[in-house]
C-alpha positions in Angstrom: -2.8 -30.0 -15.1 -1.2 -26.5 -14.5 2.9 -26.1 -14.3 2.8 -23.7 -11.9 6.4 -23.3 -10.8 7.7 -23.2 -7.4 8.5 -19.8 -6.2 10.7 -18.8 -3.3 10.4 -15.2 -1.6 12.6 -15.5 1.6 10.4 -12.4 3.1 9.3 -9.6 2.5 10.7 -6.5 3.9 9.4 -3.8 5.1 10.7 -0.6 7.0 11.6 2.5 5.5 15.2 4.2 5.1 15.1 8.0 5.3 18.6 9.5 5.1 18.9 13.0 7.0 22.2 14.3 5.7 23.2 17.7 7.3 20.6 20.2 8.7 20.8 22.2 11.8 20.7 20.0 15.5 17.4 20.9 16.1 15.8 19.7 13.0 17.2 16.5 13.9 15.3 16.3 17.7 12.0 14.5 17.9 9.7 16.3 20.6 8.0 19.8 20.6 7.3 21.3 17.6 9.6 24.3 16.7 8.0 27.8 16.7 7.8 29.0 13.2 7.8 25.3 12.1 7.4 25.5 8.2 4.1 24.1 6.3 5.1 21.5 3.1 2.3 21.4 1.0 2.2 18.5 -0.9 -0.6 18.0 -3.7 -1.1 14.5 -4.6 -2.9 13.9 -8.2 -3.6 10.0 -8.9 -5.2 9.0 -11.6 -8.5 7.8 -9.9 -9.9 7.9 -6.8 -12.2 5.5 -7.2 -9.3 2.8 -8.1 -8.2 1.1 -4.4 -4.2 1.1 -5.6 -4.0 5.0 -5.6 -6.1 4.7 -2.3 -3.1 3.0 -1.0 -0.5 5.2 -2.3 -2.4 7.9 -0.4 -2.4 6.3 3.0 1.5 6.3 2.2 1.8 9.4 1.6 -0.4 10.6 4.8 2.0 8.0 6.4 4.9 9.4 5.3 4.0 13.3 5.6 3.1 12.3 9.6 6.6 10.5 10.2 8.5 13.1 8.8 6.3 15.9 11.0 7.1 13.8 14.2 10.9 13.6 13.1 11.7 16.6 12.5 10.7 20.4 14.4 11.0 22.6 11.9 8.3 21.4 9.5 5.0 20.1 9.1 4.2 18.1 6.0 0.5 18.0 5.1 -0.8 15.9 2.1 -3.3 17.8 -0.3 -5.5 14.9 -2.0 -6.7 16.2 -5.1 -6.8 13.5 -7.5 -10.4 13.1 -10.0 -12.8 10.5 -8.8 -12.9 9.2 -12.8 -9.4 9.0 -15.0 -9.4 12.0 -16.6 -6.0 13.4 -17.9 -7.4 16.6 -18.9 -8.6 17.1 -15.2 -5.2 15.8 -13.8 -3.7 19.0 -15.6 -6.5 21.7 -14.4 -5.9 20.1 -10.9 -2.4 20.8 -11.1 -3.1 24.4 -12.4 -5.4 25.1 -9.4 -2.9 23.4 -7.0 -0.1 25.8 -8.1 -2.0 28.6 -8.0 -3.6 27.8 -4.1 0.4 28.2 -3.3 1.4 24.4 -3.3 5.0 23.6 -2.3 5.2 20.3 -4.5 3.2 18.3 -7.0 3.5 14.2 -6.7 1.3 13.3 -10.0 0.7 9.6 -12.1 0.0 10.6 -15.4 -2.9 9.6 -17.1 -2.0 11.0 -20.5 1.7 11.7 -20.7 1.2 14.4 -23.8 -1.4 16.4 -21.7 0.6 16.1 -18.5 3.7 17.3 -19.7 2.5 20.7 -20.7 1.0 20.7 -16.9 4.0 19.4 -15.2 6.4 22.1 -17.2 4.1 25.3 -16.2 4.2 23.9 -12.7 8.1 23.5 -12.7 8.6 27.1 -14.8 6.4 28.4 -11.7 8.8 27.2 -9.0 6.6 24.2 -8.2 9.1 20.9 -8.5 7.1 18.0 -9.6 7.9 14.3 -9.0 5.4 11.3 -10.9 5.0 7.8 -9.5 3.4 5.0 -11.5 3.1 6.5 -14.5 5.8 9.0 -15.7 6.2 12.0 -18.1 9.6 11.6 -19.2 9.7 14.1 -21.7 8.6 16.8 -19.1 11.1 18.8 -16.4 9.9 16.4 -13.4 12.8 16.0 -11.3 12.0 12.1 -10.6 10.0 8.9 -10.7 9.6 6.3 -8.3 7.9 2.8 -10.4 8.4 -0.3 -12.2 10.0 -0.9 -15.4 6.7 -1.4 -17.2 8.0 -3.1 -20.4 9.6 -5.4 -18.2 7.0 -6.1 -15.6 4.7 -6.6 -19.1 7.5 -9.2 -20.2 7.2 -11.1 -16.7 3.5 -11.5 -16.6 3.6 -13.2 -20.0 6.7 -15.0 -19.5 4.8 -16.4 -16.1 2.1 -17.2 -17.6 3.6 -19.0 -21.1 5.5 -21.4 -17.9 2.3 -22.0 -16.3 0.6 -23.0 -19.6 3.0 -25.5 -20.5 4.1 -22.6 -23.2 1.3 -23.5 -25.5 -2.8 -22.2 -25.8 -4.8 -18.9 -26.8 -4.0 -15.6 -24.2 -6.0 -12.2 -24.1 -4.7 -9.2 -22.7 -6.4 -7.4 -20.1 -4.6 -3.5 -21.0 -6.6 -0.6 -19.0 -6.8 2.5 -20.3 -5.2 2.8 -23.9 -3.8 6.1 -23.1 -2.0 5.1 -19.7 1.8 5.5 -20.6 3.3 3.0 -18.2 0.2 0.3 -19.4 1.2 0.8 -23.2 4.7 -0.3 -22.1 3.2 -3.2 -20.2 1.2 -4.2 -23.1 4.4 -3.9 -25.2 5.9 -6.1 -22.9 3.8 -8.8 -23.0 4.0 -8.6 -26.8 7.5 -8.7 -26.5 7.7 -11.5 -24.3 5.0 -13.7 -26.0 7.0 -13.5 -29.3 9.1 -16.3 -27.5 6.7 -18.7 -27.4 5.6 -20.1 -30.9 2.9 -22.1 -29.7 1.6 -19.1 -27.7 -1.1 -17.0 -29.5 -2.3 -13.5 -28.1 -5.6 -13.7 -29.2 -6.5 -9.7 -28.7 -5.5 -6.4 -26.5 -8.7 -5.5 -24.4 -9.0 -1.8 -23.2 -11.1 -0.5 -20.3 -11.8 2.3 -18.2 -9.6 1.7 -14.9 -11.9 0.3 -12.3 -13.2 -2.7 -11.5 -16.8 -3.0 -13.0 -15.6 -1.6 -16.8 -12.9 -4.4 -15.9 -15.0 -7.1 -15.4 -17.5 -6.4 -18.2 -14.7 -6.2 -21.0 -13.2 -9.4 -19.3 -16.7 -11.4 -19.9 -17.2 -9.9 -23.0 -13.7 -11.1 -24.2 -14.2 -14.7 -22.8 -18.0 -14.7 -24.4 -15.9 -14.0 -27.8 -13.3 -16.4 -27.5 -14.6 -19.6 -25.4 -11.4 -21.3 -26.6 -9.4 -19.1 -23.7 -6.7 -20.7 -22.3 -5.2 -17.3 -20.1 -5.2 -14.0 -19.4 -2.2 -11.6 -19.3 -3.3 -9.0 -17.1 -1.6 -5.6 -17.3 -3.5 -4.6 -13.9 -5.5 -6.3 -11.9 -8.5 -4.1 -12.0 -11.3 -7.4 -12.1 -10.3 -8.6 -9.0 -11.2 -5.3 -7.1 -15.0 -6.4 -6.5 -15.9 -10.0 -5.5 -18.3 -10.4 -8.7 -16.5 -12.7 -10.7 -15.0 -15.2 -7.6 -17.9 -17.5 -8.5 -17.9 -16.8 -12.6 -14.7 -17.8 -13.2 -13.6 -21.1 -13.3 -10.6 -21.6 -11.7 -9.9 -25.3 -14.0 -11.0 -23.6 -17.5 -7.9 -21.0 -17.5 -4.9 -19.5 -16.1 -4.7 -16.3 -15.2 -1.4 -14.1 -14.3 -2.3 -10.5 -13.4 -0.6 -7.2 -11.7 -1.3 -6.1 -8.0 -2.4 -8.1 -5.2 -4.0 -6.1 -2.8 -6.4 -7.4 0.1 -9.6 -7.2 -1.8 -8.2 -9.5 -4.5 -6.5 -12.2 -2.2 -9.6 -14.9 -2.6 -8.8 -15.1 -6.4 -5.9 -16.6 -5.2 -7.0 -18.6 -2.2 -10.0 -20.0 -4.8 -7.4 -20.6 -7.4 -8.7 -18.5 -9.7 -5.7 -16.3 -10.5 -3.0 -18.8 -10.9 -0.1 -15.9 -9.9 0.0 -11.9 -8.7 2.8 -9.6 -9.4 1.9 -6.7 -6.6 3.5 -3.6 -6.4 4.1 -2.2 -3.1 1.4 0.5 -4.0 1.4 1.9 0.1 5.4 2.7 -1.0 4.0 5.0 -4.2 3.2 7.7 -1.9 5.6 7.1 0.9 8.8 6.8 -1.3 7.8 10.1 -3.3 7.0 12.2 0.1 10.0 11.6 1.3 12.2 12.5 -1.8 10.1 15.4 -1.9 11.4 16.4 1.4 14.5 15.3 0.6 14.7 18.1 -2.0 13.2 20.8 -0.8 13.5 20.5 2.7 16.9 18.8 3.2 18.6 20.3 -0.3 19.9 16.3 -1.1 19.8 15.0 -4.8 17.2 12.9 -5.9 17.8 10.2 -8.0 15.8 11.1 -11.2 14.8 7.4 -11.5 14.2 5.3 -8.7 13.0 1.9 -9.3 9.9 -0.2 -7.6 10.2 -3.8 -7.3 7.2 -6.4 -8.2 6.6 -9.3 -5.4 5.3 -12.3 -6.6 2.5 -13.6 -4.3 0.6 -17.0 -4.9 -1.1 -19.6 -2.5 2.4 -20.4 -1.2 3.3 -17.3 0.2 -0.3 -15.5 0.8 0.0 -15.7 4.3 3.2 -13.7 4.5 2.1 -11.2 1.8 -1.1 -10.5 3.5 0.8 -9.7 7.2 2.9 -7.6 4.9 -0.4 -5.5 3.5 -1.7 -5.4 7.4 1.9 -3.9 8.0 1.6 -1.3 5.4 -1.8 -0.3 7.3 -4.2 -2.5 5.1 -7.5 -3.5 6.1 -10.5 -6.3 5.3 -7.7 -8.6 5.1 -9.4 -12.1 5.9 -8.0 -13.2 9.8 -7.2 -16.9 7.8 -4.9 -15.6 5.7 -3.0 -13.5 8.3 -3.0 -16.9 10.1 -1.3 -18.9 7.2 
């Protein structure tokens, strides 16, 4: 029998606050656009485009850049996509490189490969380019700010979830992405951390994947196939769950599952039980939060924050119909009608 505990979320909010602070009266006037109205180039590098949460982060950002062109006359924001189809760190950088020198205004960037990144990020900067990371930051580099989690801690919640689910007692693998990812490294941590708390508890292996579903999904059967004695997963990211193949290979009685993200293409895990809890990240917010703060900076002169924190939502059977209304909010689609009906 599974101890799932009872959670509460009261609502989910969503909206955006934008502060103007002082600029000049027409800047503030929605209508016509000014004449000589200033292009902000923003270059958005992700860490895959083939993986749907960095999608998500880009309709944010296009969301964001067309807001803040309707708001305000003396500037157009435009969003230049220009993230690699495969995680490559090394083509994060060159991408960056080419952005800078196409004359680029500002660089938002999740960094595959901190170490590589940096070096990118600092040539950037030194060129006059400021540079902000989401996700997945470069701390030791001259970014100006990151919007994301506190991966050790969100690492620390998915086991700690998971260990009360399980009656704090069985055999848990890790599901880790890519074993360069910064921000999953400190997830993995966490859950390391976390497990130490539970002597009967044993992390049976980390196993490491390229980030996207089908890489996800073989190393996930391949770990089960090796250890049949599998009581749960502690999932770092919930990178499985993006295709539909495993919703009838997985049985939902043989093991608990507690994973990151929870976005529409993954919601029948939890309707068939399957995945027991979701921690999602308001990915949509990745790319709104940092275009505005980007505007904020160079447009408006405010100060940014150098770390601004995103919050994880917990979202189980209990609550799927509210979190899904909140996805078809944030401009999701090929969210099931039932579940908007919940």
């Amino acid at each position: 029998m599974r101890k799932l505990k009872l959670l509460c979320l009261a609502g989910v909010i969503s909206g955006f606050l934008f502060t103007s602070g002082c600029q000049d009266l027409a800047d503030e006037l929605v209508g016509e656009k000014a004449a000589g109205a200033k292009t902000i180039r923003i270059t958005m590098v992700a860490k895959s485009a083939s993986n749907p949460v960095f999608l998500s982060a880009k309709s944010g950002a296009e969301a964001a850049a067309k807001d803040l062109s309707d708001k305000y006359s003396m500037i157009d924001v435009e969003i230049d996509w220009r993230t690699p189809k495969v995680e490559s760190a090394a083509e994060q950088a060159e991408r960056i490189l080419n952005a800078v020198n196409d004359g680029t205004d500002a660089i938002i960037v999740s960094c595959s490969d901190d170490s590589i990144l940096t070096i990118a990020i600092n040539d950037a900067v030194s060129k006059g380019v400021p540079v902000m990371t989401f996700d997945s930051d470069a701390p030791e580099s001259n970014r100006f700010a990151f919007y994301g989690p506190d991966d050790v801690a969100i690492g620390e919640r998915v086991m700690t979830e998971l260990a009360e689910i399980m009656g704090e007692k069985g055999k848990v693998a890790i599901l880790a992405g890519s074993r360069s990812a910064p921000n999953l490294k400190k997830r993995v941590q966490g859950v390391k951390n976390a497990g130490a708390n539970y002597p009967e508890i044993e992390i049976v292996g980390e196993f490491y994947h390229e980030e996207n579903a089908e890489d996800a999904a073989r190393e996930m059967m391949k770990a089960i196939e090796a250890h049949p004695e599998l009581d749960g997963w502690a999932m770092v990211g919930g990178w499985p769950f993006f295709t539909d193949k495993l919703l009838n290979e997985l049985d939902p009685e043989k093991m608990d599952i507690v994973a990151v993200d929870a976005l529409p293409m993954q919601l029948p895990y939890i309707e068939k039980g399957i995945v027991d809890l979701f921690l999602g990240q308001p990915t949509f917010k990745w790319g709104d939060v940092c275009v505005r703060k980007v505007v904020d900076k160079i447009h408006l002169n405010e100060e940014v924050d150098e770390i601004n924190r995103m919050k994880l939502i917990p979202v189980w059977k209990g609550n799927l119909g509210g979190w899904s209304r909140q996805l078809r909010a944030w401009g999701y689609t090929g969210i099931p009608e039932e579940y908007l009906t919940m």
